[in-house]
PATIDREN-283098 format. One record per residue (C-alpha): residue in one letter; x, y, z. Coordinates in steps of 0.25 Angstrom, whole numbers, plus 5000, padded with zeros to 4 digits. Layout:
BEGIN
AXYZ...
//
This chain:
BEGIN
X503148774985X502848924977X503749014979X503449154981X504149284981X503249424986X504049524977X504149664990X504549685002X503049735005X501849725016X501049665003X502049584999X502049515012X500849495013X500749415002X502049335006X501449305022X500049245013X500949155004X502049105014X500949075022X500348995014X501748915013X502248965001X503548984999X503649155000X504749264999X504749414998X505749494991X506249634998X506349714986X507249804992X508449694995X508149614985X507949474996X506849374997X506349355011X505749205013X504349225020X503849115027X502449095035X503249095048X503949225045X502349295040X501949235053X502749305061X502749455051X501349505049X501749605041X503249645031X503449765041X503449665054X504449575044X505249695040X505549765055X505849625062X506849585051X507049445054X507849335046X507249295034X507649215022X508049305012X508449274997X508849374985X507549394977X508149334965X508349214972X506949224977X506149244967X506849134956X506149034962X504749114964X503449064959X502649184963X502949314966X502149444971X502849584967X502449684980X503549774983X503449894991X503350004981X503950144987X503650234976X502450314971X501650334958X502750344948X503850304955X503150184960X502950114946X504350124945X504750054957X503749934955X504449924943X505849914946X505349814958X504749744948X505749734936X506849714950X505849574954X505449514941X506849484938X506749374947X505549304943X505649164938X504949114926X503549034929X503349134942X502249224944X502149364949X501349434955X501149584954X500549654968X500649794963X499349884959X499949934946X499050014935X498349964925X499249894914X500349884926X500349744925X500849754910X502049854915X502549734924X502349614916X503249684905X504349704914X504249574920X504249514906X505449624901X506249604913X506049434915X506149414900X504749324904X503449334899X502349334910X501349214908X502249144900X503649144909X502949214922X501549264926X501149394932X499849434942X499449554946X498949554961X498949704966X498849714980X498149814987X497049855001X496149725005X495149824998X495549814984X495749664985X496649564975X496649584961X497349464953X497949484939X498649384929X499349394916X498849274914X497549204916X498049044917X497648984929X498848964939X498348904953X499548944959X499449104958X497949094963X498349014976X499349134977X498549244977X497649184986X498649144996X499049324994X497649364993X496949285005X495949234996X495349094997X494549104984X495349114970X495449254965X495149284952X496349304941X496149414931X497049464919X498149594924X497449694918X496049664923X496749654938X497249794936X496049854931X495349774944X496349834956X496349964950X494749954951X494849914963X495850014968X495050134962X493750064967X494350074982X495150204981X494250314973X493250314984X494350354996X495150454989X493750524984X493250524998X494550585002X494350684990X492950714995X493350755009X494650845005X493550914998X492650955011X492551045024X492750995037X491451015043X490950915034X492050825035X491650815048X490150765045X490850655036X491750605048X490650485050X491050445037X491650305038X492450305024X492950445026X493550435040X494150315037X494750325024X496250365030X497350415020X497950265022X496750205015X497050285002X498550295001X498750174998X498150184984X499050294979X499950194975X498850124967X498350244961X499850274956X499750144949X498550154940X498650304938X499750284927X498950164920X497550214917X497250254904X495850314908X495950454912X494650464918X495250344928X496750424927X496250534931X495350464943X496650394949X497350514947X496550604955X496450484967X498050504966X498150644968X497250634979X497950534987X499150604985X498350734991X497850675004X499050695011X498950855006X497550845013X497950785026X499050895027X498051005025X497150935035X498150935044X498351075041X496851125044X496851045056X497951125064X497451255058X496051215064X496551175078X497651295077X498951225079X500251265072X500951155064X502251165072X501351115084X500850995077X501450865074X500850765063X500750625065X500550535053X499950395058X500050305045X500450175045X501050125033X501550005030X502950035024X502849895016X501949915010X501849904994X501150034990X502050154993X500750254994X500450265009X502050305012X502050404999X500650465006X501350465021X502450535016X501850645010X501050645020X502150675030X502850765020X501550845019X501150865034X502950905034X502651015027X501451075037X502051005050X503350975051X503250855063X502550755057X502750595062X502450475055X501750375064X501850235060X501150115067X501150115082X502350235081X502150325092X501950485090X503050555098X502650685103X503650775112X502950905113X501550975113X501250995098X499850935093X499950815084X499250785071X499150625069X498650585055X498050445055X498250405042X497550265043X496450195049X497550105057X498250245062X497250335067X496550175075X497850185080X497950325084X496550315090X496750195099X497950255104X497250395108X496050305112X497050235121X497750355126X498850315120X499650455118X499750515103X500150665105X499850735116X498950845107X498650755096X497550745084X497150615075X496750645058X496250545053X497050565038X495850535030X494850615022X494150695034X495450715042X494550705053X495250745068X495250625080X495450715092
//
């Protein structure tokens, strides 16, 4: 039977493990931050829809050092959870990296599930082959499978072009995907997700460009617009950490300075929200040290990318700085309120501000004196 290690502790990386253990395969995930292999089995998926359920209930697994793990792996799929940001966050993938290769066995594969830039690919295989004294399709072969949104789809890569049954039974098992996916050389798959990123991305961020840029009376007339009332600052976080990849591999400055710009005007949304805010009390009269704000954004902790929690805390550090009671709501988390002050609840997500309207719409309380914006390019007020 294959054995397979998924590389992270991440909601990604399970997700792969549940398709494969499933499938009866015998699967293991490395905690990157303990160093210990956990034994997945079909029963144990069954019963844990998600890493955060796994992670909260804690029950008794079969756990094993990753070395010990990973010396008898035939596959394995590097997804850790990366915490860091544009610089920084290269340099953790790195030491992660160098940290798991050490362990891989000669005649294994791996699998790389990180959007790098373009040429990122390379960077890794010449650690792996510096730091495993192995040459990739000779002693050990490398693909490159970014995972991303259901939007952007699978991209596959490999350093080599041999046909090997086994890694496309794999990746249909990870990929839901009956029909055999078609294999294309590293560089070629970069080029293709970074298309395909761009293609997804550049439309949302310029609509988001397009509305900072107009009054609010006509804002309102573009309120029946489908795209721009749902196009939540959740949707577009996420591809900072993408954007942070390529923007140091692009050798075109025309497309340098493109992703760039798409940066710096992610990195401002929050900016924007705050000033929103800021408008929106001076309109209605209130003093900021008779309002509260409420963040309603539910991130997954777990997973991969580290954008949407580097965007929610400087978020929270921004609206700090205005108004100095600000509360993160999580999930199902109740908003506590003990006194007459009006609340400002900022749905950050198309599942948060559902959630927030099926409660009002219930008559579920959410603060006594309470009002709903929608954090996305029209900041529009649900009363």
């Amino acid at each position: 039977m294959l054995k397979v290690i998924v590389y992270g502790l991440s909601t990604e990386g399970y997700n792969i493990a549940k398709s494969l253990s499933l499938k009866g395969l015998d699967v293991s995930m490395v905690d990157e931050s303990k160093g210990m292999a956990l034994s997945v089995k079909a029963e144990m998926v069954m019963a844990y829809s998600t890493v955060n359920a796994l992670m909260e209930d804690e029950p008794l697994l079969g756990l094993e050092p990753e070395g010990i793990a990973m010396a008898n792996a035939d596959h394995v799929f590097f997804a850790p959870k990366i915490r860091k940001v544009a610089q920084d966050a290269r340099v953790e993938i790195s030491g992660k990296f160098r940290s798991m290769v050490n362990h891989l066995r000669r005649g294994s594969s791996l699998i790389y599930c990180i959007p790098t830039g373009i040429g990122g690919s390379k960077e890794m295989i010449d650690i792996l082959e510096h730091v495993t004294n192995m040459k990739v399709n000779d002693d050990i072969n490398y693909y490159y499978m970014p995972i991303a949104t259901d939007a952007l789809g699978y991209v596959i890569g490999s350093s080599s072009m041999k046909e090997d049954q086994g890694i496309y039974r794999l990746i249909e098992y990870v990929t839901y995907d009956n029909t055999r996916m078609a294999m294309m050389d590293i560089p070629s798959a970069e080029v293709l997700y970074a298309n395909r990123m761009l293609s997804h991305y550049i439309p949302l961020i310029t609509a988001f460009e397009l509305c900072k840029s107009i009054s609010n009376g006509t804002r309102s007339m573009l309120r029946e617009e489908e795209g721009l009332r749902e196009l939540f600052i959740d949707d577009v976080a996420s591809s900072l950490f993408d954007l942070y990849m390529f923007s140091n591999s692009i050798e075109s400055s025309t497309l340098a300075h493109i992703i760039n710009n798409c940066i710096r005007s992610l990195e401002s949304y929050s900016k924007y929200l705050v000033d929103e805010v800021r408008l929106l009390l001076k309109r209605r009269d209130l003093r900021a040290s008779r309002c509260k704000i409420a963040i309603a954004w539910s991130i997954d902790g777990n997973e991969m990318r580290s954008s949407r929690i580097a965007m929610l805390s400087l978020l929270s550090s921004r609206l700090r700085d205005y108004i100095g009671d600000v509360e993160v709501l999580k999930g199902n988390a109740q908003l506590e309120v003990y006194d007459d002050r009006t609340i400002i609840i900022l749905a950050c997500s198309r599942s948060d501000y559902e959630r927030l309207k099926d409660s009002r719409d219930k008559g579920k309380s959410i603060g006594r004196d309470s009002v709903i914006v929608k954090a996305n390019p029209l900041c529009e007020v649900v009363e």
